[in-house]
MDTraj code that builds the backbone (N, CA, C; nanometers):
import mdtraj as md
import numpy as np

residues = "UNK UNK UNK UNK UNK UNK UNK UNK UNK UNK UNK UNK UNK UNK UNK UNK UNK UNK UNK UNK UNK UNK UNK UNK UNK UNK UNK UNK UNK UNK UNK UNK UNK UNK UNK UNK UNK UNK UNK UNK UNK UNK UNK UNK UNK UNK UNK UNK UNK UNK UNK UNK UNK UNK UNK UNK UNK UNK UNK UNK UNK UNK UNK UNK UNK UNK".split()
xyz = np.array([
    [-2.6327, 0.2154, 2.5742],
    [-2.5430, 0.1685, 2.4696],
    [-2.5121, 0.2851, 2.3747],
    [-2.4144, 0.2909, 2.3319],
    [-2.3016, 0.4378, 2.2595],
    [-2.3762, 0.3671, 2.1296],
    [-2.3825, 0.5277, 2.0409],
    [-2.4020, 0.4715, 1.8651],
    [-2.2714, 0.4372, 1.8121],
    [-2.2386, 0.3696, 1.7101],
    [-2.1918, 0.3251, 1.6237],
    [-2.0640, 0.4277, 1.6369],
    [-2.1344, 0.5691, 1.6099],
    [-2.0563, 0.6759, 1.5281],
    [-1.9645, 0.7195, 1.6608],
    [-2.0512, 0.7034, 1.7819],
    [-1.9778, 0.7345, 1.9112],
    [-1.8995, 0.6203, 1.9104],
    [-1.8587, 0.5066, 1.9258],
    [-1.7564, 0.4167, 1.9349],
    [-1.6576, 0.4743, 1.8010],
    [-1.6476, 0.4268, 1.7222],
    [-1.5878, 0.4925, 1.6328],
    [-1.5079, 0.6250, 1.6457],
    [-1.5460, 0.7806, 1.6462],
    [-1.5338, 0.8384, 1.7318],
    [-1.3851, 0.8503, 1.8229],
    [-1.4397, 0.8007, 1.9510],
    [-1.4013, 0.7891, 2.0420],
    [-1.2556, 0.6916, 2.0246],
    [-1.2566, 0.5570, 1.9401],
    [-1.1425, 0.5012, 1.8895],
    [-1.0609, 0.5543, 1.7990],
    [-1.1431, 0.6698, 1.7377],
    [-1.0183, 0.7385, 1.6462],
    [-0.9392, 0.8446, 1.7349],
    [-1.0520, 0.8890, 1.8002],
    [-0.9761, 1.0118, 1.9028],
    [-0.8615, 0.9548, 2.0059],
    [-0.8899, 0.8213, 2.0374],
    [-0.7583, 0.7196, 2.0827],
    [-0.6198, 0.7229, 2.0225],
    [-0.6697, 0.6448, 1.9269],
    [-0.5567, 0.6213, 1.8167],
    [-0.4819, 0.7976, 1.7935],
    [-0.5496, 0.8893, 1.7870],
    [-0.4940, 1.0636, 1.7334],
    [-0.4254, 1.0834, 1.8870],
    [-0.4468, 1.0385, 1.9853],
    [-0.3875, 1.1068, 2.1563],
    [-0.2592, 1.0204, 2.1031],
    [-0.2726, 0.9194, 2.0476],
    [-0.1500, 0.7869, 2.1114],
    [-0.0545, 0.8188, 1.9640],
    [-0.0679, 0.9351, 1.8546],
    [-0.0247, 0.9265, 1.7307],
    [-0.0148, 0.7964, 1.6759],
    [-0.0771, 0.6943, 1.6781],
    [-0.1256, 0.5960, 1.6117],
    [-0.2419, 0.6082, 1.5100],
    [-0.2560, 0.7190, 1.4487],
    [-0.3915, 0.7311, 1.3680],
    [-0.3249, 0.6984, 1.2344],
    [-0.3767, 0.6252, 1.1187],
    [-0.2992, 0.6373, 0.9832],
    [-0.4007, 0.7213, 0.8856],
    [-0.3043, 0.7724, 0.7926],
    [-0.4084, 0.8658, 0.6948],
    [-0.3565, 0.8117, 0.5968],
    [-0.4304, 0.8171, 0.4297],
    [-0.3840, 0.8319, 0.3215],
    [-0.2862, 0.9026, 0.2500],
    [-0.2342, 0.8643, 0.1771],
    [-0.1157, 0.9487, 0.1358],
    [-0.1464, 0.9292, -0.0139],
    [-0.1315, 1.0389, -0.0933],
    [-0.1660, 1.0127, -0.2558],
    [-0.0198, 0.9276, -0.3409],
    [-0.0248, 0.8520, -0.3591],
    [0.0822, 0.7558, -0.4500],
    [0.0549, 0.7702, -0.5591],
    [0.1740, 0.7415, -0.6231],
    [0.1398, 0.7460, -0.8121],
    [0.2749, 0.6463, -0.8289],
    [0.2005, 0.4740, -0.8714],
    [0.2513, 0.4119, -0.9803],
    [0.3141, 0.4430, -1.0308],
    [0.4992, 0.5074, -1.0733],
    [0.5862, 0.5217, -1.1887],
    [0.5906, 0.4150, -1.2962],
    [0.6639, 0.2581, -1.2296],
    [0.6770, 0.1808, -1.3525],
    [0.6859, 0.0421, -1.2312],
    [0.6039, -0.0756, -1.2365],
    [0.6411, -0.2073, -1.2088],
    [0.6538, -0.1780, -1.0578],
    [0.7767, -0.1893, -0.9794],
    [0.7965, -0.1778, -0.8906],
    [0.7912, -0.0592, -0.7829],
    [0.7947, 0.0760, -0.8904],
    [0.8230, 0.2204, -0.8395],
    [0.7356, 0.2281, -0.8185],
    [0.7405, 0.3678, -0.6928],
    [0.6282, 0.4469, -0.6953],
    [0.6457, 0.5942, -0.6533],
    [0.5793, 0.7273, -0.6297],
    [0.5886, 0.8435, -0.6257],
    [0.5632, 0.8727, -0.4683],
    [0.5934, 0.9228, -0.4093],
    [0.5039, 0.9634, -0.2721],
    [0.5986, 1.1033, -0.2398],
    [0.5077, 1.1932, -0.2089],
    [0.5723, 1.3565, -0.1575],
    [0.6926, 1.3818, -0.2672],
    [0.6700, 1.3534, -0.3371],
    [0.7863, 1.3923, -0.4455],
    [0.9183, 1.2764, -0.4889],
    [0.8888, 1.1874, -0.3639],
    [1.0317, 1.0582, -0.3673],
    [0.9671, 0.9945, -0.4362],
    [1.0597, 0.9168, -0.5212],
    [1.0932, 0.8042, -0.5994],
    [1.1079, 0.6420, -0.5100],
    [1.0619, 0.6059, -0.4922],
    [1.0587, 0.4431, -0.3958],
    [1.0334, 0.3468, -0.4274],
    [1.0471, 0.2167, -0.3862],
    [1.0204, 0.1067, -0.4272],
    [0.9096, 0.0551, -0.3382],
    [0.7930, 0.0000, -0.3999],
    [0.6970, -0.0644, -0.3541],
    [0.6635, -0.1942, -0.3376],
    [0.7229, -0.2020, -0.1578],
    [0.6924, -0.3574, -0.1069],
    [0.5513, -0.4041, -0.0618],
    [0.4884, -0.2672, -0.0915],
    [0.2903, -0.3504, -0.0428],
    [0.1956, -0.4176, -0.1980],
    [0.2952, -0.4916, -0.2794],
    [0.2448, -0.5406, -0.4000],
    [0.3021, -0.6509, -0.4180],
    [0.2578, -0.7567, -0.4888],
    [0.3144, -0.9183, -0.5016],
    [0.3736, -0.8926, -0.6374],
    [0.4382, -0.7956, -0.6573],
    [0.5484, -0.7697, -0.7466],
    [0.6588, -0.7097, -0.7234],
    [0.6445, -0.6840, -0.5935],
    [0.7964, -0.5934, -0.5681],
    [0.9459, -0.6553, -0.5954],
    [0.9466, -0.7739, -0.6478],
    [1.1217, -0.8294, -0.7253],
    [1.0601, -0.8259, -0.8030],
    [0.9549, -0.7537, -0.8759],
    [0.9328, -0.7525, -1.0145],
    [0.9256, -0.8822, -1.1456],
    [0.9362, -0.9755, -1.0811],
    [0.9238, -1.1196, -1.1684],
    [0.7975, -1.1273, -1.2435],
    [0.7091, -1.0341, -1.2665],
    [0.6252, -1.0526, -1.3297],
    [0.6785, -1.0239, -1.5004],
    [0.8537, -0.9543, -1.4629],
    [0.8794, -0.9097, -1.6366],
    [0.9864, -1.0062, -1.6495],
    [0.9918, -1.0929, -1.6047],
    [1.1374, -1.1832, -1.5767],
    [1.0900, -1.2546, -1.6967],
    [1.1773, -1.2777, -1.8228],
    [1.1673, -1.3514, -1.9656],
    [1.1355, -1.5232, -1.9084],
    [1.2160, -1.5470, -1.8099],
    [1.1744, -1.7000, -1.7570],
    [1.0469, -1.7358, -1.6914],
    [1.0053, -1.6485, -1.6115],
    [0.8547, -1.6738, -1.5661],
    [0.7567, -1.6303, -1.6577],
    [0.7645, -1.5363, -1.7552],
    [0.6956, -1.6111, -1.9064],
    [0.6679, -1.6494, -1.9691],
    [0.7901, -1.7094, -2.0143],
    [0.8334, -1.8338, -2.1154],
    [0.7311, -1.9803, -1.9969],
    [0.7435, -1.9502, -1.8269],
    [0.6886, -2.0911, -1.8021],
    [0.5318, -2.0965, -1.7841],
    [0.4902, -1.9771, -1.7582],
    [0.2997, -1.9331, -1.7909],
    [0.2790, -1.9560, -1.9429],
    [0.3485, -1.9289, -2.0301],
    [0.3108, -1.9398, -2.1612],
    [0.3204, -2.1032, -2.1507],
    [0.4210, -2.1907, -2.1209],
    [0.4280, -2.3319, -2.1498],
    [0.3157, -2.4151, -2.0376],
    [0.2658, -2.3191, -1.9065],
    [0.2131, -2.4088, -1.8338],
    [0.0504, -2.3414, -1.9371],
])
top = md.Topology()
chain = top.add_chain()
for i, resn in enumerate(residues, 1):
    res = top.add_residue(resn, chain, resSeq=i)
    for name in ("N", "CA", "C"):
        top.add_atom(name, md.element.get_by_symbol(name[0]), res)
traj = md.Trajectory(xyz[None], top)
């Protein structure tokens, strides 16, 4: 039976033959919806704010009343 580190390993070295490997990328938060990556300016759909309704005066006004 393979260690841990050998399975592992061996599935990353998969994923790197098949260019399926993902890496980190450093992001920086601008404002609400934005965000920074390699120098671009973008909009960020991996957040449950990306239409930004969290600043919408009406879905305020109904958290404040609920």
């Amino acid at each position: 039976m393979r260690s841990l580190d050998e399975f592992a390993e061996a599935k990353l070295a998969a994923l790197e033959r098949s260019s399926l490997r993902r890496t980190l990328t450093d992001t920086t938060r601008v404002s609400g919806i934005r965000m920074r990556r390699h120098g671009r300016e973008l909009v960020s759909f991996c957040c449950n704010d990306y239409l930004n309704l969290t600043h919408h005066p009406a879905i305020k006004a109904a958290a404040i009343a609920g």
